[in-house]
Short mmCIF file of the C-alpha atoms (twelve columns), coordinates in Angstrom:
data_MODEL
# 
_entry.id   MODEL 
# 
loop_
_atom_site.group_PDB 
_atom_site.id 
_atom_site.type_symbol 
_atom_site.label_atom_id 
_atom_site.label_alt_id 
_atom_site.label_comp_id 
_atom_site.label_asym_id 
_atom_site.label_seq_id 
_atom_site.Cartn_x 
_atom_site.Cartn_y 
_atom_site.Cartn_z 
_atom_site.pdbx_PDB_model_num 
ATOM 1  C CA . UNK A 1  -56.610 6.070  12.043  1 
ATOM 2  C CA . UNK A 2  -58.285 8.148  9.200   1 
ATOM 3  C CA . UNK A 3  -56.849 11.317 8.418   1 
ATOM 4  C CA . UNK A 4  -58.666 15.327 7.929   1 
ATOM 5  C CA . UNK A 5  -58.669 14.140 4.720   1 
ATOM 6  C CA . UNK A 6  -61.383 11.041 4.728   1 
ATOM 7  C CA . UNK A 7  -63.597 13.049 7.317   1 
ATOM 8  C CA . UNK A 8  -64.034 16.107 5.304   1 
ATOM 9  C CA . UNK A 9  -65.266 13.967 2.369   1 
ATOM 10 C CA . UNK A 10 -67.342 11.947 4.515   1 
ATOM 11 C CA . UNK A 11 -68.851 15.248 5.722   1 
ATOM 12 C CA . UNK A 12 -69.790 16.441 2.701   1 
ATOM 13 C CA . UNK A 13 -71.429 13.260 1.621   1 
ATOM 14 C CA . UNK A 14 -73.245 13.180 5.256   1 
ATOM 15 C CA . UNK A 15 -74.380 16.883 4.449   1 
ATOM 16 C CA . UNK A 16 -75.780 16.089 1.183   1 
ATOM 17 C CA . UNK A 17 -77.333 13.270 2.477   1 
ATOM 18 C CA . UNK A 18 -78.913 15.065 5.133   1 
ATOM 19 C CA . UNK A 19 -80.029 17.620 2.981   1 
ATOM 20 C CA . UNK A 20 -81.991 15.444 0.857   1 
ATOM 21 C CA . UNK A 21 -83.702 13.785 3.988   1 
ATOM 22 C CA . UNK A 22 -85.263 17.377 4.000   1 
ATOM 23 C CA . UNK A 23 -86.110 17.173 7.851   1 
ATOM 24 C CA . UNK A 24 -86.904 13.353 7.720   1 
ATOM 25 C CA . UNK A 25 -85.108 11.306 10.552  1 
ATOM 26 C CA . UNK A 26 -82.676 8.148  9.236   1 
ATOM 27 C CA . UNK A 27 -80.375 5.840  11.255  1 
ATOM 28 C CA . UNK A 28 -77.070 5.602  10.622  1 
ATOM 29 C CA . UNK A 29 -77.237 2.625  8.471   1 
ATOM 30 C CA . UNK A 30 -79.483 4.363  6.056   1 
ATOM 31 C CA . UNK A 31 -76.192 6.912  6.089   1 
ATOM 32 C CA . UNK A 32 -73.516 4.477  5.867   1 
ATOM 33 C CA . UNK A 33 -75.339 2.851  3.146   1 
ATOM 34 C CA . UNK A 34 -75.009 6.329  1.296   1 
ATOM 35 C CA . UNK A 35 -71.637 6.882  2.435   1 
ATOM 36 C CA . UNK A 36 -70.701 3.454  0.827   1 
ATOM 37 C CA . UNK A 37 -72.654 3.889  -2.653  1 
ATOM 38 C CA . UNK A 38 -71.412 7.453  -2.704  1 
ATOM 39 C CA . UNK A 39 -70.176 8.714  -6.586  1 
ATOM 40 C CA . UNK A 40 -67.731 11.005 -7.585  1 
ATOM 41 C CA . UNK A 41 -68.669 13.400 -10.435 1 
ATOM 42 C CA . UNK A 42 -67.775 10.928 -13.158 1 
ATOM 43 C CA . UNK A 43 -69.797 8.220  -11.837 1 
ATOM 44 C CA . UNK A 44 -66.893 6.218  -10.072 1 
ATOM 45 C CA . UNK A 45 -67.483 5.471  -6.641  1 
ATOM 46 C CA . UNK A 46 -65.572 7.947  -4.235  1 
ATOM 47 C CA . UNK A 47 -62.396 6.711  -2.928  1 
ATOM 48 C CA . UNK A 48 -62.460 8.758  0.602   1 
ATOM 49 C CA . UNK A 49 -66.033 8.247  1.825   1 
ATOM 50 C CA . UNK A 50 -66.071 4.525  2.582   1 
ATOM 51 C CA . UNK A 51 -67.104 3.745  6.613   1 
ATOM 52 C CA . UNK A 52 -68.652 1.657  8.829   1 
ATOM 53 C CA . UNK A 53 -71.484 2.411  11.317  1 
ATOM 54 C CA . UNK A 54 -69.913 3.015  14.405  1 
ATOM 55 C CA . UNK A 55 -67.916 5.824  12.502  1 
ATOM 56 C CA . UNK A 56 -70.495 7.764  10.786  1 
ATOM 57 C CA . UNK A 57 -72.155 7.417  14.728  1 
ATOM 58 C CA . UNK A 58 -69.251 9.502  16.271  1 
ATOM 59 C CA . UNK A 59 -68.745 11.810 12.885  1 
ATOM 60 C CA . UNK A 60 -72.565 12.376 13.490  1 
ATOM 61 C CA . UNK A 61 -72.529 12.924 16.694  1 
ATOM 62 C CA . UNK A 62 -69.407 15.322 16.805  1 
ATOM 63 C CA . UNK A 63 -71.165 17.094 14.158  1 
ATOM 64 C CA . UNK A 64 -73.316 20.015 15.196  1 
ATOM 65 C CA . UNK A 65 -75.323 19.799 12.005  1 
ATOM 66 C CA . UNK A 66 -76.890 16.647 12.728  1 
ATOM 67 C CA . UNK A 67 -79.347 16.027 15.987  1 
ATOM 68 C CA . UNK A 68 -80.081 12.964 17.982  1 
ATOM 69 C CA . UNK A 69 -83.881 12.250 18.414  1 
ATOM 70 C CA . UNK A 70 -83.555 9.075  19.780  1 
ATOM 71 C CA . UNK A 71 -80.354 7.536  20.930  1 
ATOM 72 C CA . UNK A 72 -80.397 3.740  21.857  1 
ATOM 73 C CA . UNK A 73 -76.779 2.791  20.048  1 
ATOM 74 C CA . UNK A 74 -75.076 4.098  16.912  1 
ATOM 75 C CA . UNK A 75 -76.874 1.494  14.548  1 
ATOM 76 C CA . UNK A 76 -80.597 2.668  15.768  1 
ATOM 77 C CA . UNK A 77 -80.347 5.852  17.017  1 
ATOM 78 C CA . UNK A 78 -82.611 8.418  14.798  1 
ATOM 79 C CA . UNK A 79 -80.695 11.347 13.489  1 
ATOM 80 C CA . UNK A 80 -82.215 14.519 12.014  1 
ATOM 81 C CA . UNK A 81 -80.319 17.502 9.647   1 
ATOM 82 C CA . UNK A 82 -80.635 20.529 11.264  1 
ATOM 83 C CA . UNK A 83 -78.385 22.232 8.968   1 
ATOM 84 C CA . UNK A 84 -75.775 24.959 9.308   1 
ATOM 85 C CA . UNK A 85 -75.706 28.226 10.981  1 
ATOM 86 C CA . UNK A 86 -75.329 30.149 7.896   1 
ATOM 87 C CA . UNK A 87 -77.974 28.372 6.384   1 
# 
């Protein structure tokens, strides 16, 4: 089991990613495939952010900033970024 630690990372990197969809729906391949090429600031590719589809599913779907348009299964459901409240 992954600890707070691994999901908070992978949040951020699923927020950034979401916020350079800018309103455009993706699949959670399209976001693992991020999540996987993901680089820290000095290039090096980010030690907690690694996943696999079915887990970036349930982090996006127990995530209120993300929204289901079409849910099928986790690999070709269509997600959109809603953003945050504060936003």
């Amino acid at each position: 089991m992954a600890g707070p630690l691994r999901h908070k990372y992978r949040l951020m990197a699923l927020r950034e990613f979401g916020a350079k969809q800018k309103g455009e729906m993706f699949t959670a391949v399209e976001a693992t495939r991020f999540l996987n090429e993901y680089k820290n600031g000095l290039g090096k590719p980010h030690r907690f952010t690694n996943s696999n589809v079915h887990q970036v599913g349930n982090l996006l779907k127990g995530n209120k900033e993300f929204q289901v348009t079409q849910l099928k299964s986790n690999k070709v459901a269509k997600w959109i970024y809603v953003g945050s409240e504060e936003e």
